[in-house]
N, C-alpha and C positions, 0 to 999 in steps of 0.2 A: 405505348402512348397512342393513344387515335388520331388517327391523318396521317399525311404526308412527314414521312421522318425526317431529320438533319441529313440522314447519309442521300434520301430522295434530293433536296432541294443541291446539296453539293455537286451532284451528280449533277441534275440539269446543267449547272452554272459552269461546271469542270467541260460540257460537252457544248458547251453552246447551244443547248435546244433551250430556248424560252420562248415560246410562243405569244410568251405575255408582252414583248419587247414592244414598245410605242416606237422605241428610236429618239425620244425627247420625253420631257416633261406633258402630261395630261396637259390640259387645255384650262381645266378646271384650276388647277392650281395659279395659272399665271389670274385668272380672275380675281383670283382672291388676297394675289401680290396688290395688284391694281386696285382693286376697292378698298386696299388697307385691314383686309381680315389677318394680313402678314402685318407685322409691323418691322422696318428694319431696327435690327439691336435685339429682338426681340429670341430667344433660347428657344431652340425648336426640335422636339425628336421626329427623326422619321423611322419609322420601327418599319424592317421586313424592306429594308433600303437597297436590297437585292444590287440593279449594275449601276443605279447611283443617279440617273437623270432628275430627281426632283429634290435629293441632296445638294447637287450642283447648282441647281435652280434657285434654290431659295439662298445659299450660299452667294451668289451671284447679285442677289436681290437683296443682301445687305443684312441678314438674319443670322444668328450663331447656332451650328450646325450639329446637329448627333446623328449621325448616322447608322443603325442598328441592325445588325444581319450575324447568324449564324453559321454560315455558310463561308469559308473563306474564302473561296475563289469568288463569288458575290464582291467580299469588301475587295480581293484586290482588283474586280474589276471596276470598282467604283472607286477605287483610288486609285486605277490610271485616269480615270475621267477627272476629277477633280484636277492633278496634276498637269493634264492639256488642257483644264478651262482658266488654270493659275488662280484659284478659288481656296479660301479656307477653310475645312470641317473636323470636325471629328471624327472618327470611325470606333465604333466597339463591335467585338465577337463576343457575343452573348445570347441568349436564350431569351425574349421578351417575356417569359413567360413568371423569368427567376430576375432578372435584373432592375437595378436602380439605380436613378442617379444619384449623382451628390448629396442633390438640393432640387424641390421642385422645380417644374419648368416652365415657361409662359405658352406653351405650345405646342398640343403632337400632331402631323401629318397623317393620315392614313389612306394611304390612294389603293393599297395590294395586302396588305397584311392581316387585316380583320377576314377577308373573306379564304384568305390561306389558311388559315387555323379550321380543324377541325370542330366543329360545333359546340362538341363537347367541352371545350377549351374554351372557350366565348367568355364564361365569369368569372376566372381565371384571369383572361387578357381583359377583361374590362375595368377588373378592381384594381391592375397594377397601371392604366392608364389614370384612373382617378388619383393614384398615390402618386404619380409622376408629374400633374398637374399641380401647380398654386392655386388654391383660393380664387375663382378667376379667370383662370386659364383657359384654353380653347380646345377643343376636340375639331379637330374641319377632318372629318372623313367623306370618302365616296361610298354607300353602300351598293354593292353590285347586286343588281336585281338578274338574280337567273331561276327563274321559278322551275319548279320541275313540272316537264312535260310527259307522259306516256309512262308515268314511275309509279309500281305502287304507294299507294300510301303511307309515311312514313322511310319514306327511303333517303339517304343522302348521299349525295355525291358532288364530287369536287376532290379539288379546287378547280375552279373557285366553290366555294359554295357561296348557296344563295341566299342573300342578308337581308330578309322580310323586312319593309318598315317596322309592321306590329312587333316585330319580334326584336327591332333596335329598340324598339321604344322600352319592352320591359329589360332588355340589357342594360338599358343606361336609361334607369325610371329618375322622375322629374322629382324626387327628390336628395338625388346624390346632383341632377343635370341641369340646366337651363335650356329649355329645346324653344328653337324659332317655331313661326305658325308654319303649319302647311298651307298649301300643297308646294312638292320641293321638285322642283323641274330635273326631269333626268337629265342627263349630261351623256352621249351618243359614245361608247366603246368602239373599238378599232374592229374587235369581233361581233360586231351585231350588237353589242348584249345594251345595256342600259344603265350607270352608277347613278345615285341620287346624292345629290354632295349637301351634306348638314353640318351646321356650325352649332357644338355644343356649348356650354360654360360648363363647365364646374365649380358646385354648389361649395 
């Protein structure tokens, strides 16, 4: 498989090195509580839900929770966190790539997971986010701008890797999507970097 394997991301989360750690929920997602891009009640996956802060968050915020991680010391670190916020979610071990719910959902988070998957994987994980949505439904990703600098041409690296606008755009083209207008204000990362937070519909 291309990219970062199961036994990689295990390992980080077994050893405590995540450099990705905020410490809390992005910044971005509490905006999008508050503006009502969340709705409470509303069935929400967070796929790649790694130590759980924006599980708990939106849990917290009154929304019915899927939690999605591979990795199991990920979920159980995310399900001590729920357990000290006295918060209700779900948890699954699964593979985003192969799984599904129920029944569509009104909702999926992506703040870390798109740009974790190796590229190659992108319409893969794009067409099982469309099958996981209703009619309706909302895509609110952050895409992480890390453009490559001093690379040659054609080179990828990551994670993260870097989630071109142009290149969301034929990911998730405007006829499976509903895309806002631009321009989309980037939202400032912890490392320097810069996310661009878009709210999709599915068609």
């Amino acid at each position: 498989m291309a990219g970062p394997t199961q036994e990689f991301w295990q390992s980080r989360f077994a050893s405590g090195n995540m450099p990705w750690d905020r410490g809390g929920p992005g910044t971005q997602l509490a905006r999008w509580v508050e503006d009502g891009s969340f709705k409470p009640g509303e069935r929400v996956i967070v796929p790649g839900c790694g130590q759980g802060w924006d599980v708990v968050a939106l849990a917290a915020a009154g929304m019915k929770v899927t939690g999605l991680d591979y990795a199991p010391d990920a979920l159980a670190l995310c399900r001590q966190l729920i357990e000290r916020n006295a918060v209700q979610a779900e948890l699954v071990e699964a593979d985003v790539l192969t799984w599904m719910p129920v029944e569509p959902v009104d909702a999926v988070f992506d703040q870390a997971c798109l740009c974790a998957l190796h590229p190659d994987l992108w319409v893969r994980y794009a067409n099982q986010l469309h099958q996981w949505l209703r009619p309706g439904g909302k895509l609110l990703a952050l895409f992480m701008q890390l453009p490559p600098v001093d690379k040659p041409e054609g080179v990828i690296s990551g994670p993260p890797y870097h989630c071109d606008i142009n290149a969301m755009r034929a990911l998730f083209p405007a006829d499976r999507w509903e895309w806002p207008k631009p321009p989309y204000a980037g939202v400032a990362h912890q490392h320097g970097l810069v996310e661009l937070p878009v709210v999709l519909v599915r068609k």
